[in-house]
Backbone as a printed PyTorch tensor [residue, N CA C, xyz], in Angstrom:
tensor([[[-17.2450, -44.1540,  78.3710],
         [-16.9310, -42.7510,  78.1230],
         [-16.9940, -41.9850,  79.4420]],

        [[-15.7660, -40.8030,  79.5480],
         [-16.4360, -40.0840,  80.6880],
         [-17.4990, -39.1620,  80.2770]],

        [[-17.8700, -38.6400,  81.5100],
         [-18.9400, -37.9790,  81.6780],
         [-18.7640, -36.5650,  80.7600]],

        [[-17.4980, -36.4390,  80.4390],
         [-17.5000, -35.1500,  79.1960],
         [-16.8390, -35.4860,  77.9960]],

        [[-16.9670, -37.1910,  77.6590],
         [-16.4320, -37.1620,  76.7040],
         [-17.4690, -37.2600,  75.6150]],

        [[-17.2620, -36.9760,  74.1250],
         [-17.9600, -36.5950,  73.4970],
         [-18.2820, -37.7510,  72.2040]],

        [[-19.5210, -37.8180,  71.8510],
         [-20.0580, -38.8780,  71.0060],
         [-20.8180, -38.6210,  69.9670]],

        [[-20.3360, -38.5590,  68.4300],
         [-21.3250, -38.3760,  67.6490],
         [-21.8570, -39.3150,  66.9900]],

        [[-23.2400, -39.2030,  66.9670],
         [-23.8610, -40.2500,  66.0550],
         [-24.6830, -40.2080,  65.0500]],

        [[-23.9480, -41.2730,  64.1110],
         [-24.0400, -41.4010,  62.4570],
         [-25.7850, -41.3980,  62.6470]],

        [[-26.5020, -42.3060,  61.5410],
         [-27.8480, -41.9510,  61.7340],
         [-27.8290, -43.5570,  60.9780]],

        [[-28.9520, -44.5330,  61.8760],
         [-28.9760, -45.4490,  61.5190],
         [-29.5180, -46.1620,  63.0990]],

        [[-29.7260, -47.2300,  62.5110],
         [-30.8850, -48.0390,  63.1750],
         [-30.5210, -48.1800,  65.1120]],

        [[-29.2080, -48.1060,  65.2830],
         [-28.1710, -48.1610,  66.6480],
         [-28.6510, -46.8120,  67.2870]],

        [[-28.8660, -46.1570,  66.7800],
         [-28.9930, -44.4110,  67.3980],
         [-30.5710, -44.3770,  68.0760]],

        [[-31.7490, -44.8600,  67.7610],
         [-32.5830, -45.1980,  68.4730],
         [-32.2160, -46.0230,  69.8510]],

        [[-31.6190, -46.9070,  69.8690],
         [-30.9870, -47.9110,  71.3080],
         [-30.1660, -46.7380,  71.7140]],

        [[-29.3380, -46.0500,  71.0780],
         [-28.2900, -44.9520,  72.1480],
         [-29.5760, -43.4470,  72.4840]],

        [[-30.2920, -43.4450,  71.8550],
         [-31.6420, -42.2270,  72.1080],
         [-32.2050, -42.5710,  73.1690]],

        [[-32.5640, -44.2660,  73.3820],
         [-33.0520, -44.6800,  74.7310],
         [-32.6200, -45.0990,  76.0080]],

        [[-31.1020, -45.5720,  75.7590],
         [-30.4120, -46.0240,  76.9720],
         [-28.9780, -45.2200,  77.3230]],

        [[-28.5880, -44.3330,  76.1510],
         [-27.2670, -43.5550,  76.7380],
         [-27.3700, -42.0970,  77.4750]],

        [[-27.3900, -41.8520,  78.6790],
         [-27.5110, -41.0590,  79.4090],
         [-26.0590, -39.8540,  79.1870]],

        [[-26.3350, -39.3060,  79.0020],
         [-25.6140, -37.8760,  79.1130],
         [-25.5630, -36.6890,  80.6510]],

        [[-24.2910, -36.7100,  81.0840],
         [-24.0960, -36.1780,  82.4310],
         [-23.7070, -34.2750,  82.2920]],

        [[-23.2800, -34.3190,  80.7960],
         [-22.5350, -33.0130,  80.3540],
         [-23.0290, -32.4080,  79.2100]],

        [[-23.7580, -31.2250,  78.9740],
         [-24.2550, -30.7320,  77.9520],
         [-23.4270, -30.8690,  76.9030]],

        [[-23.9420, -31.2360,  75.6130],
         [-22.9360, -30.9020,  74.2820],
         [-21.9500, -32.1910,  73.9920]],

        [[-22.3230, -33.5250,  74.7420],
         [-21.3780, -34.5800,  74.8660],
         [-22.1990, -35.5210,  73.9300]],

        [[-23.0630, -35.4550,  73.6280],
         [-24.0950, -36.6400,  72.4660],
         [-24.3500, -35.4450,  70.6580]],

        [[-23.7960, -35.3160,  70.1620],
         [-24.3300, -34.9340,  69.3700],
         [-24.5590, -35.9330,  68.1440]],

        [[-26.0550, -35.2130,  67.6160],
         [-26.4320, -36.1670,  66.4540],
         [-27.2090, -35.1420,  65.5740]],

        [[-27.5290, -35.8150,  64.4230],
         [-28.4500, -34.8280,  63.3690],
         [-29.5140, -35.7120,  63.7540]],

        [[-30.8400, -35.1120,  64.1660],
         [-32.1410, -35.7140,  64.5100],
         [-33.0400, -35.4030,  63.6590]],

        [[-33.0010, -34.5130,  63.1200],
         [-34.4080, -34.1500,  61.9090],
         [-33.6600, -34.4770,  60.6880]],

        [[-33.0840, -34.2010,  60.1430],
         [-32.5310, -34.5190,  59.0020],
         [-31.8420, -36.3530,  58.2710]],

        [[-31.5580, -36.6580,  59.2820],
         [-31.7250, -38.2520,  59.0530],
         [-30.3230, -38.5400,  58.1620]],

        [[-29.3800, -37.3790,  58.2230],
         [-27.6530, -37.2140,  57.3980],
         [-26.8770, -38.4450,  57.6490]],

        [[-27.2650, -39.8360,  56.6110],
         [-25.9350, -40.5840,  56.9950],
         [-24.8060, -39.7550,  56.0600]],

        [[-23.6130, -40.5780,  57.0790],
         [-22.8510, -40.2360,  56.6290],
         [-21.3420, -39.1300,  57.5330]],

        [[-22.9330, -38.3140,  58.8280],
         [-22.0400, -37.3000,  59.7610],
         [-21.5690, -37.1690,  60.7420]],

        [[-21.8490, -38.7380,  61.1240],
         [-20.7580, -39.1720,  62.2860],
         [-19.2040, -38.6740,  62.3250]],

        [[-18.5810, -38.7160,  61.3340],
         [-17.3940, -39.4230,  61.1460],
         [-16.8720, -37.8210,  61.1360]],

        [[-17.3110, -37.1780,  60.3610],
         [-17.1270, -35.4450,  60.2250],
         [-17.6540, -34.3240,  61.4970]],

        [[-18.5860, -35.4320,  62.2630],
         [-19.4070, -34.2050,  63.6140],
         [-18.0330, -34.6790,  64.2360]],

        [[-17.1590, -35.8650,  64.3680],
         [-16.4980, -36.2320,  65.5750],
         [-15.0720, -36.1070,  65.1580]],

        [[-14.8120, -35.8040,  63.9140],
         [-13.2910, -35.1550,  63.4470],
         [-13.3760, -33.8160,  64.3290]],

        [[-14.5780, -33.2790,  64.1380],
         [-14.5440, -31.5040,  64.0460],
         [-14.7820, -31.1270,  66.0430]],

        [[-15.2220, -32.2790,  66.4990],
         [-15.5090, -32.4800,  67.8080],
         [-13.9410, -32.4890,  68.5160]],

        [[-13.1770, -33.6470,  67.5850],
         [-11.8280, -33.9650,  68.2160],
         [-10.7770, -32.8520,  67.7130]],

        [[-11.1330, -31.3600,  67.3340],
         [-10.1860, -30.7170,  66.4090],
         [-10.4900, -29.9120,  67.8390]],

        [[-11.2510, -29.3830,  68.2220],
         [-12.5100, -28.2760,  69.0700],
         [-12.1020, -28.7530,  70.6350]],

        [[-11.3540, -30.1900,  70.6810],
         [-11.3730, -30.6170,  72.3470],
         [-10.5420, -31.6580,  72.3970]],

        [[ -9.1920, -30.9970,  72.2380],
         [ -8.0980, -32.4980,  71.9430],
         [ -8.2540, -32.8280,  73.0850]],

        [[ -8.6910, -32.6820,  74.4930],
         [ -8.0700, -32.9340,  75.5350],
         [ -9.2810, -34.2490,  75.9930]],

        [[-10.5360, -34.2000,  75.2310],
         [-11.8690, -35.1710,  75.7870],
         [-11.4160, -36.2960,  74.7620]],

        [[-11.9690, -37.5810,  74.9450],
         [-12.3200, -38.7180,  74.5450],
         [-13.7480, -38.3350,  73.3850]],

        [[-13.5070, -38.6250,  72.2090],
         [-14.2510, -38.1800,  71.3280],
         [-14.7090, -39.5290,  70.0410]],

        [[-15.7150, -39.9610,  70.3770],
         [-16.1870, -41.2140,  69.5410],
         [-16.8840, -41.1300,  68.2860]],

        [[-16.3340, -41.5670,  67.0170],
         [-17.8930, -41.1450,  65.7770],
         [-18.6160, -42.7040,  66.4030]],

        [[-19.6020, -42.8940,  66.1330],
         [-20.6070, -44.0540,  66.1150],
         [-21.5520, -43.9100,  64.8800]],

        [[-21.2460, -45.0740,  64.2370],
         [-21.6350, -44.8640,  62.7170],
         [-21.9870, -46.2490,  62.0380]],

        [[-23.1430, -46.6970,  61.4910],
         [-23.2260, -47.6740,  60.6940],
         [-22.0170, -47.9350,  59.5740]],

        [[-21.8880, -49.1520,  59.2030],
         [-21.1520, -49.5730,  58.1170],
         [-21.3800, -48.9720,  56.5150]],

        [[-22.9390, -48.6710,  56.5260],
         [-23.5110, -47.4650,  55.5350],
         [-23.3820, -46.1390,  55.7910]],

        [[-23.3310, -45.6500,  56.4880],
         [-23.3240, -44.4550,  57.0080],
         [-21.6750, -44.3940,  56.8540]],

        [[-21.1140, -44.8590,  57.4490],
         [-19.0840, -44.6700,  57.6310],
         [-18.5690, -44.7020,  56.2570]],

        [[-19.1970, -45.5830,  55.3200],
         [-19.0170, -45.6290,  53.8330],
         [-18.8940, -44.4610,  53.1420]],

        [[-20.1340, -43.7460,  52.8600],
         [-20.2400, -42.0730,  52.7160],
         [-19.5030, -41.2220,  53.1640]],

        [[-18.4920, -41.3460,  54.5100],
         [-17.4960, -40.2230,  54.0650],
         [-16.1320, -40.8310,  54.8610]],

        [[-15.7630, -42.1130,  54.2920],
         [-14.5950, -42.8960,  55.0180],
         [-13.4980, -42.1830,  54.5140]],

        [[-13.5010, -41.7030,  53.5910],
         [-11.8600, -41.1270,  53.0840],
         [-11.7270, -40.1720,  54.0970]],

        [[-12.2220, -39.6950,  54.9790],
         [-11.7600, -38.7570,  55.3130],
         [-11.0280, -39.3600,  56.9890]],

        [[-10.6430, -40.4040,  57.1030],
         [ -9.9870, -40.9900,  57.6060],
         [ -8.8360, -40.1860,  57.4370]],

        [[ -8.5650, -40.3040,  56.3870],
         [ -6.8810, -39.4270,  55.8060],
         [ -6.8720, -38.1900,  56.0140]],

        [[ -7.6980, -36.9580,  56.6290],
         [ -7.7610, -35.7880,  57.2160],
         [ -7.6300, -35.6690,  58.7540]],

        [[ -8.4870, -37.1660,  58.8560],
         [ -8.3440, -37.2620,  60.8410],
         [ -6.9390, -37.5810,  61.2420]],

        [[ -6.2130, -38.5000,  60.1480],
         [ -4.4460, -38.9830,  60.3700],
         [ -4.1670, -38.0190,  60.3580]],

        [[ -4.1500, -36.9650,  59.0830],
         [ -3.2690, -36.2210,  58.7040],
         [ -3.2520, -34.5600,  59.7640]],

        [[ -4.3820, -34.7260,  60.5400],
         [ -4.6230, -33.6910,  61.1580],
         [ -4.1920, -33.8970,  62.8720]],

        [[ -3.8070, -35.0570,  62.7200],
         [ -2.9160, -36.0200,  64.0160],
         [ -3.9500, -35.5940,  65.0640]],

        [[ -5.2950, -36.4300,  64.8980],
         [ -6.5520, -36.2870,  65.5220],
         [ -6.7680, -37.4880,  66.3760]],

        [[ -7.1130, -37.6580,  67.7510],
         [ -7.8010, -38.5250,  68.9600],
         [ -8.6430, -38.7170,  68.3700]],

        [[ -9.2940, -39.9700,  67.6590],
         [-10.6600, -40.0110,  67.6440],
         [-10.8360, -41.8280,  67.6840]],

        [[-12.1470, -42.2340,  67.8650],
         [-12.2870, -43.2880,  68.2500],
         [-13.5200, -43.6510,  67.3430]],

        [[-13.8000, -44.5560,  66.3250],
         [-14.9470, -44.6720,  65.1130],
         [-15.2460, -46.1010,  65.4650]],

        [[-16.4100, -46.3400,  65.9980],
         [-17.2070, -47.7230,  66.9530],
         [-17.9550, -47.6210,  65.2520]],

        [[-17.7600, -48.7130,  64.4730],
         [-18.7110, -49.0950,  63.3720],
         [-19.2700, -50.1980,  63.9070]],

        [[-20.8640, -49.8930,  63.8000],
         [-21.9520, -50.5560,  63.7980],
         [-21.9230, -51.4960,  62.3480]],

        [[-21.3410, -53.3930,  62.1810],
         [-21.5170, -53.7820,  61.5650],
         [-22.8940, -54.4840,  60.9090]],

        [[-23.7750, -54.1300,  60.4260],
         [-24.7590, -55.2000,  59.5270],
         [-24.8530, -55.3280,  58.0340]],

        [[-24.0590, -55.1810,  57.3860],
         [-24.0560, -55.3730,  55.8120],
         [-25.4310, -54.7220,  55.1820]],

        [[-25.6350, -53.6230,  55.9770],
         [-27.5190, -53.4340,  55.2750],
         [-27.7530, -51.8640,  55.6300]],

        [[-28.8390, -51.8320,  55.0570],
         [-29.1060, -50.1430,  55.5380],
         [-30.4210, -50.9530,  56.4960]],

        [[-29.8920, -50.9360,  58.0030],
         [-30.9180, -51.5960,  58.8070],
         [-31.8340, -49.9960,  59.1130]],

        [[-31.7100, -49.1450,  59.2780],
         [-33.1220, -48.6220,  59.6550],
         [-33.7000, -48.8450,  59.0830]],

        [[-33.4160, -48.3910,  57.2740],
         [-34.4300, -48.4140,  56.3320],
         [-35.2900, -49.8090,  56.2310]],

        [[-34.5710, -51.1890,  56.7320],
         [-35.1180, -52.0840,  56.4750],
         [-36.1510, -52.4050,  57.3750]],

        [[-36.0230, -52.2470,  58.6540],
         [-36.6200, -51.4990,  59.8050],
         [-37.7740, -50.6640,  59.6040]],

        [[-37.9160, -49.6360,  59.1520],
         [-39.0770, -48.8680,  58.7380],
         [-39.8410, -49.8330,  57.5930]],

        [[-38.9080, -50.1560,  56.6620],
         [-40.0300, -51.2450,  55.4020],
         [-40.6710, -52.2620,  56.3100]],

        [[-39.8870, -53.1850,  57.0190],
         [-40.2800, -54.2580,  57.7770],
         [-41.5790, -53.6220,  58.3510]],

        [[-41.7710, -52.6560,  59.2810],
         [-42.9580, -52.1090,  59.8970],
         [-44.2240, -51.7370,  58.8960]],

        [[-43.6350, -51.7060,  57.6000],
         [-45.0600, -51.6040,  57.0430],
         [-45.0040, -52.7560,  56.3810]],

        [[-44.7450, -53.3650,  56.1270],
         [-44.9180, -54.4890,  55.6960],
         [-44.1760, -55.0770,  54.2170]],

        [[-43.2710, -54.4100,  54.0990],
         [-42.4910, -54.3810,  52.9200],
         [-41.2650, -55.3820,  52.7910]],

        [[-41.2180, -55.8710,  51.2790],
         [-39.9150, -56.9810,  51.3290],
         [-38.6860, -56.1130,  51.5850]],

        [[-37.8650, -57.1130,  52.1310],
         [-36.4520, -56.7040,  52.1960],
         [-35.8500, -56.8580,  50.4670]],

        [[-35.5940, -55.3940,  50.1070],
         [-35.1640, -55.7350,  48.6740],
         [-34.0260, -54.6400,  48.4780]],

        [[-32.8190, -54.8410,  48.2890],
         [-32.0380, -53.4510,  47.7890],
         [-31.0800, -53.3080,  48.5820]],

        [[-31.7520, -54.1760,  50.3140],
         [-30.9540, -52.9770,  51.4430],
         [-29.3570, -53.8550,  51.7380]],

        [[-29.0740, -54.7040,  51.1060],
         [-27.9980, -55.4010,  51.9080],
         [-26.5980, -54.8560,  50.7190]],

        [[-25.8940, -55.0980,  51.5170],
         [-24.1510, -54.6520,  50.6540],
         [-22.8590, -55.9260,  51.4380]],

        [[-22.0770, -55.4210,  50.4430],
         [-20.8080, -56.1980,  50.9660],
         [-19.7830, -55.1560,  51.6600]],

        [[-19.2760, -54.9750,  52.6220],
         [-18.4600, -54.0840,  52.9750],
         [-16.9030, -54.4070,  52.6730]],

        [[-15.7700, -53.2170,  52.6270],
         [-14.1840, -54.1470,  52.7570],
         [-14.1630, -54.6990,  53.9490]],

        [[-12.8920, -55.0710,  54.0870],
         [-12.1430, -55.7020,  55.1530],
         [-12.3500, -54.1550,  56.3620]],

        [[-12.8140, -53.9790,  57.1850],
         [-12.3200, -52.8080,  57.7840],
         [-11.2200, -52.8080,  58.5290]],

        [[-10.3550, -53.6720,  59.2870],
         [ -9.3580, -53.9950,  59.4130],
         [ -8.2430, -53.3000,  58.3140]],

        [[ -7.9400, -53.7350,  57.6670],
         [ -6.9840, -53.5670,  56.2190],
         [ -7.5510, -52.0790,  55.7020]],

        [[ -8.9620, -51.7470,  55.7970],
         [ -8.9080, -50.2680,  55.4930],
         [ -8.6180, -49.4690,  55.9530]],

        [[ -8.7710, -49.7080,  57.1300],
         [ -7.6570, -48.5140,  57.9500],
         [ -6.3900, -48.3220,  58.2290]],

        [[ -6.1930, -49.6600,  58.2520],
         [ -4.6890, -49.6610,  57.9500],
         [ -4.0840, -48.9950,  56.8480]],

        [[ -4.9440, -49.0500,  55.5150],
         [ -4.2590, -48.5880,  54.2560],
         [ -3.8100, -46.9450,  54.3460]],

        [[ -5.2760, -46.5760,  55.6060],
         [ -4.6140, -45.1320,  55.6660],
         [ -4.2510, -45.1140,  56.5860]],

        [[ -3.4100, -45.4660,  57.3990],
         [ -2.4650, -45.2430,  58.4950],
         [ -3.1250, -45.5460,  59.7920]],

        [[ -4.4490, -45.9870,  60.2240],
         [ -5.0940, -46.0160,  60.9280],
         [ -5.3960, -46.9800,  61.6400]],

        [[ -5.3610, -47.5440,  62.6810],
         [ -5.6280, -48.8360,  64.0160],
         [ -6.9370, -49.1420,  63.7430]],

        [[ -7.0550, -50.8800,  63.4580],
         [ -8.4070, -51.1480,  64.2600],
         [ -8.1310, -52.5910,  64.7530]],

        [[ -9.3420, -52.5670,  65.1990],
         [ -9.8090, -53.7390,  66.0940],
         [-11.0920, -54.1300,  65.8440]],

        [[-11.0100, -55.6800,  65.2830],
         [-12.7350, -56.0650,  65.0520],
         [-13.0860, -56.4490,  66.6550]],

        [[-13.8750, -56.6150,  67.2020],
         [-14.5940, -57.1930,  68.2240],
         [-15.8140, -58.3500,  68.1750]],

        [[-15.3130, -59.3620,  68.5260],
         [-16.1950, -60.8050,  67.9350],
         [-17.0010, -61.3750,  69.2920]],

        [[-16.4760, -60.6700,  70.4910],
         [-17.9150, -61.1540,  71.6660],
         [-18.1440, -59.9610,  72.1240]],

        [[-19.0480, -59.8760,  72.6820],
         [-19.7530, -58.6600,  73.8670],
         [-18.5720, -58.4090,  74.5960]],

        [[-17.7930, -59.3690,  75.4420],
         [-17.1790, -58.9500,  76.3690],
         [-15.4680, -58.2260,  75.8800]],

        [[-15.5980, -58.5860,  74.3450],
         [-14.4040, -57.5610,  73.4860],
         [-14.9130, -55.9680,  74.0040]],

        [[-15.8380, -55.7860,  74.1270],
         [-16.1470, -53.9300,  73.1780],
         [-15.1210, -53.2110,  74.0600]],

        [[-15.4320, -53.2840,  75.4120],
         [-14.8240, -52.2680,  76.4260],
         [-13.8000, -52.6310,  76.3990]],

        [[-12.6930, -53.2950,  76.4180],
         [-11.8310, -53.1550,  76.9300],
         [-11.1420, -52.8330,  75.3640]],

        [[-11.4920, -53.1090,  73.8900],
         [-11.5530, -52.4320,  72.5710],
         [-10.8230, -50.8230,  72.6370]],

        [[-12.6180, -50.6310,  73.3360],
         [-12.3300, -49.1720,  73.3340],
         [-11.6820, -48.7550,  74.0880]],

        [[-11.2390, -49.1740,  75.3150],
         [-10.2090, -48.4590,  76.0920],
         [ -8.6800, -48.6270,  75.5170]],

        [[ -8.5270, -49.8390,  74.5490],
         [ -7.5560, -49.5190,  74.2790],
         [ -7.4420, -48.6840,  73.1250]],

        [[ -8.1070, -48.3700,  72.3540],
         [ -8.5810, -47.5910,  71.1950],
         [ -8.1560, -46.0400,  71.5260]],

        [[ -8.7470, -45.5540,  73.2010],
         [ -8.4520, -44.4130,  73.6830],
         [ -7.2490, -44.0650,  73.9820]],

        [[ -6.7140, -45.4670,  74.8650],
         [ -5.4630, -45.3150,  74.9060],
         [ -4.2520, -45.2240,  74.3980]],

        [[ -4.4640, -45.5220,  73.4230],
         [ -2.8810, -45.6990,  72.0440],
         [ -3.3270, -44.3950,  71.5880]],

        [[ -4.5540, -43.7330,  71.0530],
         [ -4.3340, -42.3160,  71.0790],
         [ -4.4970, -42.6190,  69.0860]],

        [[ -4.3630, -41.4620,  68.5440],
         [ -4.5100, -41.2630,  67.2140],
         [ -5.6250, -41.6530,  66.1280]],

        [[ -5.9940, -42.2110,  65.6860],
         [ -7.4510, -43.2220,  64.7000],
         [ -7.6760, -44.3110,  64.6230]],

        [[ -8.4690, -44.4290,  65.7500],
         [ -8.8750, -46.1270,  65.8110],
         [-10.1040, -46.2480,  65.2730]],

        [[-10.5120, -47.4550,  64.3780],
         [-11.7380, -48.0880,  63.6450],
         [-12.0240, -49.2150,  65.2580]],

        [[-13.1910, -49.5980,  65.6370],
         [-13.1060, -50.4430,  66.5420],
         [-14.7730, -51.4430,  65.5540]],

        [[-13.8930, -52.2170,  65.1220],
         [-15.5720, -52.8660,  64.3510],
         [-16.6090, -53.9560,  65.0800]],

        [[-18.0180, -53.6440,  65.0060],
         [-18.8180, -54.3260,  65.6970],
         [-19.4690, -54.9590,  64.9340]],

        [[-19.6850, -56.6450,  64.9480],
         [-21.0140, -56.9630,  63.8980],
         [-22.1750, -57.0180,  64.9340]],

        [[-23.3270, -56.6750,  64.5240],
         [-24.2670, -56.6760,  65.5130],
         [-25.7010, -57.2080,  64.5100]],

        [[-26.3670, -57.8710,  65.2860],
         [-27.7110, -58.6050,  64.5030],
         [-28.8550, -57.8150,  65.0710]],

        [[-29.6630, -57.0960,  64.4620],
         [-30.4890, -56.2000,  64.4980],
         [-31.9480, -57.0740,  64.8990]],

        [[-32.1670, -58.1710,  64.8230],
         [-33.3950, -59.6150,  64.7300],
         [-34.4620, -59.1320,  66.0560]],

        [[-33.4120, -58.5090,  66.9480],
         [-34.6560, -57.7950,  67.7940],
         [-35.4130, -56.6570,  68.2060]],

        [[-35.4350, -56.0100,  66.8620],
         [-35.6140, -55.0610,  66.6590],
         [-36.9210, -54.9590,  66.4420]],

        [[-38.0940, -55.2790,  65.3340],
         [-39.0000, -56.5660,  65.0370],
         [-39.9310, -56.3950,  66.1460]],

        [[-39.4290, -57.4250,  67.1980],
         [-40.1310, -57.8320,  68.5260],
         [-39.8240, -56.1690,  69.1740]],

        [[-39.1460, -55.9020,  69.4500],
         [-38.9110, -54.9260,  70.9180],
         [-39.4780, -53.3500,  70.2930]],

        [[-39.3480, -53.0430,  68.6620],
         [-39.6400, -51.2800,  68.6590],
         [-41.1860, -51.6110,  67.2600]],

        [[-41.6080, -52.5730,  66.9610],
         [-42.4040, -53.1170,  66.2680],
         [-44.0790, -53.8650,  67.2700]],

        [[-43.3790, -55.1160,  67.3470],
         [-44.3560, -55.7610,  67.7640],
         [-44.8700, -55.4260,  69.2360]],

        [[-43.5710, -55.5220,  70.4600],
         [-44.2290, -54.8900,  71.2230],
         [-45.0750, -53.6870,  71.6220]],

        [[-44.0980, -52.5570,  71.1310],
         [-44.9800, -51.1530,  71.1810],
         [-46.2680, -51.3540,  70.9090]],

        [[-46.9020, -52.3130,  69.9140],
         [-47.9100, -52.4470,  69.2930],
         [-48.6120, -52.7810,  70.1910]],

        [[-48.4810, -54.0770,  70.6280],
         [-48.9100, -54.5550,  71.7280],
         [-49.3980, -54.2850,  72.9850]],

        [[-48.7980, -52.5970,  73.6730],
         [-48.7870, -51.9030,  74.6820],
         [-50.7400, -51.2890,  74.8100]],

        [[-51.1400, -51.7050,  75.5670],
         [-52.4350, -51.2400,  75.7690],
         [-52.5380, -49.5800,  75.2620]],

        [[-51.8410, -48.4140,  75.8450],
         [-51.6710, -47.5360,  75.6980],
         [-51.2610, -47.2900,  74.2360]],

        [[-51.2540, -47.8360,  72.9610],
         [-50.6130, -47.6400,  71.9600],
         [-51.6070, -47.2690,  71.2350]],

        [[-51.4770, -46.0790,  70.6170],
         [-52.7080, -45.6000,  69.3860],
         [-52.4310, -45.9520,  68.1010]],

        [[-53.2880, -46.7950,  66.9790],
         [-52.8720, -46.6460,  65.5350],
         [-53.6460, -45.5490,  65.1880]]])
């Protein structure tokens, strides 16, 4: 992304890793709902982002749960002949929530789903995507995602397994850590 292009993010287990490692150069270029915990407002912060600034690079970033809750509106971003670029975070699950249970010690029960094809769903509404199956897919994904211009889905599966060790066990671990 450039340095003023703009990124909203859905709410889900990925947005902690972009809270800690995505640096922001330009005020007003990361927006997210932080207290409220709204899946679902990726997809609507970054329609209304790309309506407000046709001229920036404008990304939703959104779980596969989260993008679910308000995917039709795919057909407002076509129909409103909107730049936007929707990076779905694939895990078949509501991973924060499983994430927070996991930390207290709770079974995994409830949280997993089957998603569509996302490919073929966007297509149905007029819309480009691209799954991405190695690391070294994403970028050049999204640049072409930016570049063809109009509603691109760019889909990611991603395995959450170190999540556990790195925002769980280690923190714990940290001398400095209070229970």
């Amino acid at each position: 992304m450039p340095d003023d292009g703009i990124i909203c993010l859905d709410n889900g287990m990925y947005k902690i890793w972009f809270a800690r490692n995505y640096r922001t150069h330009v005020s007003n270029t990361i927006l997210l709902d932080n207290a409220l915990a709204t899946m679902g407002a990726g997809l609507p912060s970054a329609m209304m982002a790309a309506m407000l600034h046709r001229r920036k690079r404008v990304m939703a970033v959104c779980g596969d749960g989260g993008f679910m809750m308000n995917s039709q509106e795919l057909e407002t971003a076509i129909r409103l002949n909107l730049n936007l670029v929707v990076l779905i975070i694939e895990d078949r699950g509501y991973g924060m929530i499983r994430w927070k249970q996991q930390a207290e010690g709770f079974l995994d029960f409830g949280l997993t789903f089957n998603n569509p094809e996302f490919v073929q769903y966007a297509e149905a509404y007029g819309a480009r995507a691209t799954r991405v199956n190695a690391t070294e897919e994403l970028a050049p994904a999204l640049e072409a995602a930016f570049q063809n211009g109009g509603v691109h889905l760019v889909i990611v599966p991603i395995d959450y397994s170190e999540n556990r060790r790195v925002l769980i066990d280690e923190l714990n671990a940290r001398p400095d850590h209070l229970d």
